[in-house]
Phi, psi and omega in degrees: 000125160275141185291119174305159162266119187256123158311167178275319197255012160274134127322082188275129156294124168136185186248170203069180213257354156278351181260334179280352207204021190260150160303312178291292181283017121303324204257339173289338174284307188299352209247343202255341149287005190247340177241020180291327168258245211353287160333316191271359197241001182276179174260172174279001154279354181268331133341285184299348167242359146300310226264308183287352173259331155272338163323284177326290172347280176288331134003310181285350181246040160069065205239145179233154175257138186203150173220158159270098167243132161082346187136340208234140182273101222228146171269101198285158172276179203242084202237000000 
């Protein structure tokens, strides 16, 4: 796996206050409060196209799911 350069618009995996306070996942919160009583309150296709309209979403600013490993910022994969 190669290490990535991490952006202002990734999506850090994981816990703490560098995770809490990255740029991507501020805007993955905001996007995930604007569908939050929806979601919880959907069936599983309304589930499953929430979850795809914040992709899409985040998508338009090139956003990666990213962790630390070994030291290096790795892009996780998209399963």
């Amino acid at each position: 796996m190669e290490s990535i350069e991490l952006s202002d618009d990734d999506i850090i995996c994981g816990r703490g206050e560098h995770t809490r306070n990255h740029a991507g996942n501020h805007r993955l919160r905001e996007q995930i409060s604007l569908y939050y009583k929806a979601y919880a309150n959907g069936g599983k296709s309304e589930k499953i196209d929430i979850i795809k309209t914040i992709l899409n979403y985040l998508s338009q600013y090139s956003c990666r799911f990213v962790k630390k490993r070994s030291g290096k910022w790795m892009q996780i994969d998209e399963r």
